[in-house]
N, C-alpha and C positions, 0 to 999 in steps of 0.2 A: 269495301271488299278487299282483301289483301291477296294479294297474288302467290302464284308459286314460288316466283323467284325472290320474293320476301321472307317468306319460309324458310327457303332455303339457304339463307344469308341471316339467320340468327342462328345464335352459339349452340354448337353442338350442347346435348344435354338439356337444353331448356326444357323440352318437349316432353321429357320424359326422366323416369326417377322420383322417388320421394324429396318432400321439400327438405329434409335434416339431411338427403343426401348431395340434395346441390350446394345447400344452403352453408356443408363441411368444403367440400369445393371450391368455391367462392372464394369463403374465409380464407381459405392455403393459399389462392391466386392473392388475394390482397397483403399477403403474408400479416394476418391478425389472428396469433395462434391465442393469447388471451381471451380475445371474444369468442372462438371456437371452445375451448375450455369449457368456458363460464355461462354462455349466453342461456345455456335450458336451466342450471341452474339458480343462475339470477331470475330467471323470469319466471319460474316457479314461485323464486322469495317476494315477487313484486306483484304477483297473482295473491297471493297470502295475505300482502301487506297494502292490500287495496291501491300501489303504485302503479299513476297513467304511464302511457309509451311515450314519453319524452324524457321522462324520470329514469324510465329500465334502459334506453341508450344511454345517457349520462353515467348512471351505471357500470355501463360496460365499455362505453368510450374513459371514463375514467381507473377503469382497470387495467386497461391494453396501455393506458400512456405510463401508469403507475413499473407494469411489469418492463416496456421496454425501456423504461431508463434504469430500470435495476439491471437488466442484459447489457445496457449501455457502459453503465459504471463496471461489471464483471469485466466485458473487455479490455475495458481502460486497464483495470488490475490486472490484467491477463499482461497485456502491452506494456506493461511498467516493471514487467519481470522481476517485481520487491522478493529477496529472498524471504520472507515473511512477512505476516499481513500485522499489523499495529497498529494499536490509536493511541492518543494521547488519554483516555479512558484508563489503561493498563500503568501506564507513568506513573511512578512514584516522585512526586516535587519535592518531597519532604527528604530524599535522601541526598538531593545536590541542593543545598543551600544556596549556593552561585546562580543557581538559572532561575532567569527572569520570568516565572510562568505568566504575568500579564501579557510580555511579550511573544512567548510561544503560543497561548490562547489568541490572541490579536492575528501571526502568520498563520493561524488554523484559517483562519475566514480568507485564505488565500489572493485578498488584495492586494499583496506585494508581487504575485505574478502577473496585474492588470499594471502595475505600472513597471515592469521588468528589473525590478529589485533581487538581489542576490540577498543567500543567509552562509554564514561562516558558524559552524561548532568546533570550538577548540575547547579540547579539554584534556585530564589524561585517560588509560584505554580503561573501557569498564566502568564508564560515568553516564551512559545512556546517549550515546553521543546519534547512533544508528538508529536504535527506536526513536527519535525525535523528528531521525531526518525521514524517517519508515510514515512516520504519522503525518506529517505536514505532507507526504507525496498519495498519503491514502487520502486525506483531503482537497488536495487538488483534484482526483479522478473522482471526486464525489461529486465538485465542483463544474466538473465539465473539462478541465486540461487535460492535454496528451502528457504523462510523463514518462520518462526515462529513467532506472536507478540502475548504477554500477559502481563499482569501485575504480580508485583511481589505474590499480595495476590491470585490471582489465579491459579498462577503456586502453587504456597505454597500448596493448597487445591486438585488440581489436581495431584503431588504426593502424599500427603497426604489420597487422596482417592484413588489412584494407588496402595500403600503400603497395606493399607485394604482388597485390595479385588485380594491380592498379583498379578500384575501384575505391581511392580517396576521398577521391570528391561527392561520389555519392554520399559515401557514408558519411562527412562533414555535413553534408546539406539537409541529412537523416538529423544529424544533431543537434542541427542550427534551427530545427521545424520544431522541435518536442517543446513546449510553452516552460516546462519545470523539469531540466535535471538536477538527476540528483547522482553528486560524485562524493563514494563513500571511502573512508579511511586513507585519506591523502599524508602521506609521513610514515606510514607502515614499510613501503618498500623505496628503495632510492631507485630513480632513474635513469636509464640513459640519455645522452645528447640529445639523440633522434625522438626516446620518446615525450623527455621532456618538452621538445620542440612541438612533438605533433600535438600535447595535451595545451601546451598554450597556445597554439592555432586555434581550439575548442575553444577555449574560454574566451580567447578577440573575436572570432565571429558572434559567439553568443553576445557579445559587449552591448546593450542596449538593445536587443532584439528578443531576450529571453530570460527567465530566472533560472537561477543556479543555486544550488544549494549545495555547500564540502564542508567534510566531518573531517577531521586533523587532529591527532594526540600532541601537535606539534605548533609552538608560537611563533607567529608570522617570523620572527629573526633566525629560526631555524630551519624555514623551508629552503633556505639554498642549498641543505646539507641534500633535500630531496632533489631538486632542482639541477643542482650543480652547476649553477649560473646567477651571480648578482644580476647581472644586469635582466636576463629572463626570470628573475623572481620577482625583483623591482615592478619592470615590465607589467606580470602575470596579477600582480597585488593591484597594482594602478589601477586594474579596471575592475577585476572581483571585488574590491573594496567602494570605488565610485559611489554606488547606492547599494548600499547591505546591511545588513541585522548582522552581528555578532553577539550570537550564544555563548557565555563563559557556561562552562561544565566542569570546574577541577573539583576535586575532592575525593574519597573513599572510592574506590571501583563499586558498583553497581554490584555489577555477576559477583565477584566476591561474596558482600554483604547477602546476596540469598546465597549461595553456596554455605557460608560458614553457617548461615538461620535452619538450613535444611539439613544441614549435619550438625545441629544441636539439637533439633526436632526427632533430629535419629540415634541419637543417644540417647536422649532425653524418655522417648519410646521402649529404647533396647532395656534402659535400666528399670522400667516400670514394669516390663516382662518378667523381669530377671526377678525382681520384688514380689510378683504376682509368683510364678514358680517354685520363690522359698518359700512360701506361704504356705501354699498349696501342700508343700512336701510336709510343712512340719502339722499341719492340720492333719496330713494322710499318718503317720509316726503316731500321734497323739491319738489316734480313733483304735494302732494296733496296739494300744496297750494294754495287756491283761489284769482288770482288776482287783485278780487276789492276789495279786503282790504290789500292788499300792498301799 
């Protein structure tokens, strides 16, 4: 016999309400918005499809896992702030002869962040330098790692304004946590003392603790021009370099080569217009001519 004060001491709700109305409840408490979705659904299609009840959870337990790692990976993308989203999918190999695509397939499967390897892209601007570094950071976050992408003048500025309003060292420690950054376009802008100083602070913590990945228009002997310090270049190289993949990318710019394709495709168009319209006219001339004076 169960008493009053046992009644009274189970969940509000049980007692009362339809079973699809507790049963949405539940689901929200367990936060399993997939098997709320799906489950009448699915159990329609497994009622149809003569499937036992061990069969329709399997179902819908392998739904909810399917969709929250797709939510998982969105945030990852989200927290990786990529100015845009790219895969190696979109990569034309065939327009940089220089890059090693065995080895860019190979860093896809993101093994060189398990053993904290760095990658270096040097090449000149306009060679794919970004979408390379965009897709290896999109599979990382496929992968399961936290990444980071910024450029190097913003990182610069983002310590640098970190330092100011003294919270350095968090944000170091922010940097030092991300399993794969990625630092895009290093040589574009020259830096200061200071910032050059706080950016290879970055790179020595990360030294063996994290991968790294920098895109550079610029060959290792001229980063001092960025730098403004052999001895902080030397330094800054010594450990980026340690365990790293270096990507050559020279050749033709990239953007170019579709710009000029896209602006032949729109000439190429215009003059077909142009072709179509004289046509047009001398066919319309030809229809007004009056027979009895042919």
């Amino acid at each position: 016999m169960i008493g009053k004060g046992a009644v009274d001491a189970m969940p509000a709700g049980t007692t009362s309400g339809t079973p699809q109305v507790l049963l949405g409840h539940y689901l929200k408490q367990l936060k399993l918005p997939t098997v709320l979705r799906e489950y009448d659904k699915v159990a329609r299609e497994c009622a149809r499809d003569g499937v036992d009840h061990p069969r329709y959870l399997l179902r819908l337990v392998e739904l909810e896992l399917i969709d929250r790692e797709r939510r998982v990976v969105e945030r990852r993308i989200k927290q990786a702030r990529f100015p845009a989203v790219k895969s190696l999918d979109t990569f034309d190999f065939t327009a940089i002869p220089s890059l090693n695509k065995m080895l860019v397939l190979e860093l896809a499967r993101c093994e060189f962040i398990l053993r904290r390897e760095n990658v270096i892209a040097l090449g000149n601007s306009g060679t794919g330098k970004s979408h390379v570094a965009l897709a290896l950071g999109l599979a990382a976050c496929q992968k399961g790692f936290s990444v980071a992408f910024t450029t190097a003048a913003a990182l610069v500025h983002q310590l640098m304004e970190a330092r100011d309003e003294r919270r350095l060292l968090k944000t170091q420690r922010e940097l030092q946590a991300v399993k794969l950054l990625i630092v895009d376009e290093l040589g574009y802008v020259p830096l200061s003392p200071t910032g050059a100083e706080l950016l290879f602070e970055v790179f020595s913590q990360r030294y063996e603790r994290g991968s790294t990945i920098v895109t550079s228009n610029l060959p290792f002997e001229d980063w001092t021009s960025v730098l403004g310090s052999e001895r902080l270049t030397g330094a800054l190289l010594d450990r980026l370099t340690h365990h790293v993949h270096i990507l050559t990318m020279n050749g033709d710019s990239y953007r170019l080569k579709q710009s000029a394709g896209r602006r032949r495709a729109a000439t190429i168009d215009a003059a077909e217009q142009n072709q179509a319209t004289v046509e047009t006219g001398d066919q319309a001339d030809a229809s007004q001519v009056d027979p009895a004076t042919v």
